[in-house]
N, C-alpha and C positions, 0 to 999 in steps of 0.2 A: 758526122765522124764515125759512127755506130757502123756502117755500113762500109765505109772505110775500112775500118778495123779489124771486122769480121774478115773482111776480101785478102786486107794486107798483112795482118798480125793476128790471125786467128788463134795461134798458141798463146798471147798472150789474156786473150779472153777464155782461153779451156783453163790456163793457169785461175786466172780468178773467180772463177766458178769453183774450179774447186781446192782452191785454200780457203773458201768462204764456207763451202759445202762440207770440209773436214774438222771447221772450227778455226781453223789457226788466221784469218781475219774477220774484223767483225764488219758491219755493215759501219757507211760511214767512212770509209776507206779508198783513197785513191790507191793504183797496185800502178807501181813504174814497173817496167823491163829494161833492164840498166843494160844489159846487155844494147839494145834500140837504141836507147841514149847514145851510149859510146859510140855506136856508130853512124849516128846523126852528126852528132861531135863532128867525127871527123869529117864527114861530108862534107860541114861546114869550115873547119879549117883548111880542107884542101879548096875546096873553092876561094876562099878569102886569099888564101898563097897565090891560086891563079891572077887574082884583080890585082896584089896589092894592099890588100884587107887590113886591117888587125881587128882581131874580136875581141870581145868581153861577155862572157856569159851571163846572162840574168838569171836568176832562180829563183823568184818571188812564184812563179804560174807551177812551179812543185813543190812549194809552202819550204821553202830557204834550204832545201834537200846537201848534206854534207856530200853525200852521194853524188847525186847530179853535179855537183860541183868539182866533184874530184873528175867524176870522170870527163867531163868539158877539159877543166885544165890535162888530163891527160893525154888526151884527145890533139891537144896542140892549141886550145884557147889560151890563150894568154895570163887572162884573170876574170875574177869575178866582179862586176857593177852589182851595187849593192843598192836598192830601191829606200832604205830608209838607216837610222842607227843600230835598230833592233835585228835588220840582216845583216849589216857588218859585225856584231858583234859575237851572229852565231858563226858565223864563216872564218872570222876571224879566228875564233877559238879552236877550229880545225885545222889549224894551218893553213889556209888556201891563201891565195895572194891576192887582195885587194885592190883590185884596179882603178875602180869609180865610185867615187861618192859624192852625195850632195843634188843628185837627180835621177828621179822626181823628186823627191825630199829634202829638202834644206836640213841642213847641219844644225842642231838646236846648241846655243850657248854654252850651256854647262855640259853637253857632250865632245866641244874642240877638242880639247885636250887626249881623249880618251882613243877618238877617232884616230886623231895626229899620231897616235905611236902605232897603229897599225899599219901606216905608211902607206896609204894609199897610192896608187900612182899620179890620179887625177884626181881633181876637187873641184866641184862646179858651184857657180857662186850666183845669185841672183843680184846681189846687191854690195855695193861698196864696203858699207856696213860689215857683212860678211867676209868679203876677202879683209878687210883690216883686222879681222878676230884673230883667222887663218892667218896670217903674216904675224901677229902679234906672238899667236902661239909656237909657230913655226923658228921666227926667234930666240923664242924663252930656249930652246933645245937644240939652238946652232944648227937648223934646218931650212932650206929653201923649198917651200911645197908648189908642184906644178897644179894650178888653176883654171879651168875653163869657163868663160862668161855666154851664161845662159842667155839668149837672144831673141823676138821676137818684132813681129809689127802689126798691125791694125789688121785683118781679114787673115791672117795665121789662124791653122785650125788646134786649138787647147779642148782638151778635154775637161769639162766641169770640174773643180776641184782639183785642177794641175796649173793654174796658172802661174805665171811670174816670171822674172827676170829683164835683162833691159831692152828698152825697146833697141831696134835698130837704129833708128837718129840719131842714138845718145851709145851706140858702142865705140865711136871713134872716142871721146870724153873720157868713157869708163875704161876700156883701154888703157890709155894713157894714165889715169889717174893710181889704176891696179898695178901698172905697170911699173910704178916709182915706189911702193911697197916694200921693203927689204924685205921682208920673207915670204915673196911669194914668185911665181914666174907666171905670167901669162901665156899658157900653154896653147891654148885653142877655141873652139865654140861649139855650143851644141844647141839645139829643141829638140822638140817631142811635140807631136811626130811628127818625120820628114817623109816617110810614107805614110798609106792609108789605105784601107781594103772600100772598094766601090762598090757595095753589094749588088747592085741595079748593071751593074756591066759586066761583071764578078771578074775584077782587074785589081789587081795592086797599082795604086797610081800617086807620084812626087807629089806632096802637099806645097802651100808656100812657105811653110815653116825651111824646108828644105833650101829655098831661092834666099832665104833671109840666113841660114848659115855659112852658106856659099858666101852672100854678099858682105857680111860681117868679118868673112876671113880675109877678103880683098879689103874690107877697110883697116882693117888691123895692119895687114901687111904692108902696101901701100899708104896709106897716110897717114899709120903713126908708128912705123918701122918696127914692127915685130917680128919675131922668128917665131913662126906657131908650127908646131911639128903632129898637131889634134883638130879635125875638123869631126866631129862628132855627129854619126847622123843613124840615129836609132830609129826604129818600130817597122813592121811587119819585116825585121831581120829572116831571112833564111837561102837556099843556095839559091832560089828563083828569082831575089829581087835585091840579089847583092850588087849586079850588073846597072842596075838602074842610080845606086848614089856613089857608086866607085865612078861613072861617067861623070858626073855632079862634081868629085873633085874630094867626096868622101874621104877617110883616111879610116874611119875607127865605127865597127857597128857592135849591136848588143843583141844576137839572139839567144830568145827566151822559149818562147811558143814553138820555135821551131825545132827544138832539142828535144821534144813529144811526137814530132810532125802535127801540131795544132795551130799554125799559121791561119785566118780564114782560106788562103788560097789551099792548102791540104784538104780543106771540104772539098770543092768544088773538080782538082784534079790532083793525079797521082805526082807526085813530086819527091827528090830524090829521098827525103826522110819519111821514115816508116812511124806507124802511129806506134806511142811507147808509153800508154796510160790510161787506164780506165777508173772509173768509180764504179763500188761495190756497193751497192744498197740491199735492204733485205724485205720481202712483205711486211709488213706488221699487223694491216686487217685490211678485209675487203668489203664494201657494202655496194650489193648490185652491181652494176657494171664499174665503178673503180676503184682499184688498189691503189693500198698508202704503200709506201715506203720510207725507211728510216733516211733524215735529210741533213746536211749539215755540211755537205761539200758544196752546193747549188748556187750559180754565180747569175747572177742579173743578165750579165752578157753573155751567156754560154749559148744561147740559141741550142737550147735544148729540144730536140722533138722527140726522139726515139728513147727506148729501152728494151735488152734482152729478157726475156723471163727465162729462167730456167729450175726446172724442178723436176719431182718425179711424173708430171705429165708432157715433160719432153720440154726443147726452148722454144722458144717465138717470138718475133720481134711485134711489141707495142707503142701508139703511141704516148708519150710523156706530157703530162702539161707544164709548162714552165713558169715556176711558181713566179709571182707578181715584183715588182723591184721593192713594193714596200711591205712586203711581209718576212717573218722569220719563217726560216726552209726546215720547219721543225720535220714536215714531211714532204716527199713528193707526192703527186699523184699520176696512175699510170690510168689507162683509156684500155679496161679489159673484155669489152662488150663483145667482140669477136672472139671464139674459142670457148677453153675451157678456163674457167675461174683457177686464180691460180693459189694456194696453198700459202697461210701463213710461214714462214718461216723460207720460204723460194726466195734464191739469189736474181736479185735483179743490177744489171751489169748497164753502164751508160757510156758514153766518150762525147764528151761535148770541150770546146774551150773553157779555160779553169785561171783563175785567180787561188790557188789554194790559201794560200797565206790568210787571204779575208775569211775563209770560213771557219769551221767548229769540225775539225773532220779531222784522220789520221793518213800517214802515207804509209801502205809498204813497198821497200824497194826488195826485188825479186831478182838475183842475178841465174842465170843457165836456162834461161828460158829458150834461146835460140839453139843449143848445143840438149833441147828436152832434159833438160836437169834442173830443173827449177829448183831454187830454195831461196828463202827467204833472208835477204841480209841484215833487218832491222824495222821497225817502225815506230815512226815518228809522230810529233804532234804534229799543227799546220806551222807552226812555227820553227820546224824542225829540230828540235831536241829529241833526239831517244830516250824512248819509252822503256823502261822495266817490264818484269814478270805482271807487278801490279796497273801494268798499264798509264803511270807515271812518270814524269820526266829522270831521266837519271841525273846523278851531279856533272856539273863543266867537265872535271877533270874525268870521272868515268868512262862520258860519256867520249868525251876526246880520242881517249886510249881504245876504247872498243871500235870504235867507226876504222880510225885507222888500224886497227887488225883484222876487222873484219874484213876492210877495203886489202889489205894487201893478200889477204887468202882469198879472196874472190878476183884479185890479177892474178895470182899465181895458177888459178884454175882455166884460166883464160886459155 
């Protein structure tokens, strides 16, 4: 992606060289260009308008950004799917409109309630148990909540750590049984994933999770008479492979990766979104041929190899090693044996795929970078709260009122 970047969005790599170089961010840092964003965005809503689409934006991969968010639903996204309780509740407190919850993340007990007045549009349910909470709750407040039944079957590709939901056999059952619930509406079906990147072909290619939502909607519809108006079909979302589950019979996708241009397919070729995200690292020491740098953004799956060095002996691109899956990413380390040793205190610049949310790191979002006006709109934790003068979370409510003033003086400049 480094190499991407450089070619496709070089002003956003001068931008972060030097707000790192002038002080005003520290290492540790991912740096968006909102401006890229927003017009990734709409990339992707106008494609999705072509197929048929409805989108829902995910923001978890720029650690729950109010930013990103806004500008997706600006963009013509719909709403935001929310990966866990802890993103709906930051998104929620900005006003954004809450489209999806409940996957990848089930709904914890004691957060129904809390979930339920932010209205989500959909709510994905793994288990009976759960939609009866949802319906229960839904009740108590003279509401009917729309529900989606997470689906799978035997040789379906899960991710370690994401499984669950019902099997296929058992959706006509669950169905029907969801479906006699007063407060709930059996809306639709989803998994994860229904796409998948091939690295060995370097293709995006239908999983069978995919053939098993399909099949799951035909059961619903046909043999236990549902009206579902949601067929849910997330991962490797972006305008390149929106073609491929809108034929499938799709209705509803979630790009996330692609609102960066950090799809794997954006490594391999140019594709309608422009890269909109780098991480900022900074030397910290050098011993013989390699340099540390300060680490805490570094994702397991980022298929990390490169980095920029730049300093007062010019830039150059090194390679990276990509810290181990079970170590803490206290630091990275770069391969600087070729060249000149580079300088404590040198901004080292990376673009890899990113999980922000999981790590220990900060965002800034930079808007006028495309119009050479850069400045800086705010920075965040990975959890996206805005951060104070002391580099602190600000309060809900402060923090509320600043995003959105900051966000309508940054439209206004547009």
């Amino acid at each position: 992606f480094l190499e991407t970047t450089l070619r496709r969005n070089p002003a956003l790599i001068d931008t972060a060289i030097d707000l790192h170089g002038a002080g005003r961010i520290g290492p540790n840092t991912f740096v968006v260009d909102l401006d890229r964003i927003s017009a990734n965005a709409r990339a992707n809503a106008e494609a999705a308008g072509r197929l048929g689409l409805r989108l829902q934006a995910m923001t978890k991969q720029h650690g729950r950004n109010p930013f990103v968010a806004l500008a997706a639903v600006e963009a013509g996204i719909g709403g935001i799917v929310t990966v866990d309780v802890s993103e709906a509740r930051i998104l929620a407190r900005h006003g954004l409109p809450i489209a999806h919850v409940g996957h990848l993340v089930q709904i914890p007990a004691a957060d129904t309630v809390d979930v339920l007045a932010m209205r989500p549009s959909a709510w994905t349910v793994f288990s009976l148990s759960a939609a009866e909470r949802v319906s229960a709750a839904a009740l108590a407040v003279g509401r009917r909540q729309d529900v989606l039944i997470r689906v799978w079957k035997p040789g379906d590709f899960l991710h370690p750590g994401q499984e669950g939901g019902f099997r296929l056999e058992a959706v006509a059952e669950a169905g029907a049984r969801i479906s006699r619930l007063p407060g709930v509406r059996v809306a639709g079906v989803t998994s994860f994933p229904c796409l998948l990147w091939d690295a060995d072909a370097a293709v995006v290619r239908p999983t069978g999770n995919l053939d098993s939502v399909a099949e799951a909607a035909r059961i619903l519809r046909d043999d236990v008479g549902l009206d579902l108006d949601q067929i849910n079909a997330p991962g490797v979302t972006c305008v390149g492979t929106m073609p491929i589950v809108a034929a499938r019979g799709a209705t509803h996708v979630e790009p996330g990766s692609a609102l960066s241009g950090h799809t794997p397919l954006h490594a391999t070729q140019d594709e309608p979104e422009l890269p909109a995200m780098v991480y900022v690292s900074e030397i910290a020491s050098v011993d013989a041929d390699t340099a540390y740098c300060f680490g805490g953004g570094f994702y397991a799956r980022s298929r990390l190899r490169s980095a920029l060095l730049a300093g007062a002996k010019g830039r150059r691109i090194v390679p990276a090693l990509q810290p181990p899956a079970e170590a803490i990413d206290y630091y990275g380390s770069l391969d600087v044996a070729e060249g000149p040793a580079p300088s404590v205190g040198d901004t080292a610049v990376f673009a890899f795929r990113s999980q922000v949310f999981v790590g220990r790191c900060q965002v800034a979002v930079v808007g006028g970078i495309a119009s050479n006006s850069p400045g800086v709109l705010g920075i965040f934790d990975q959890h996206g709260n805005l951060l104070g003068p002391d580099q602190l979370p600000l309060g809900a409510d402060v923090a509320a009122v600043q995003v959105r003033e900051r966000w309508a003086e940054y439209v206004h400049t547009q």
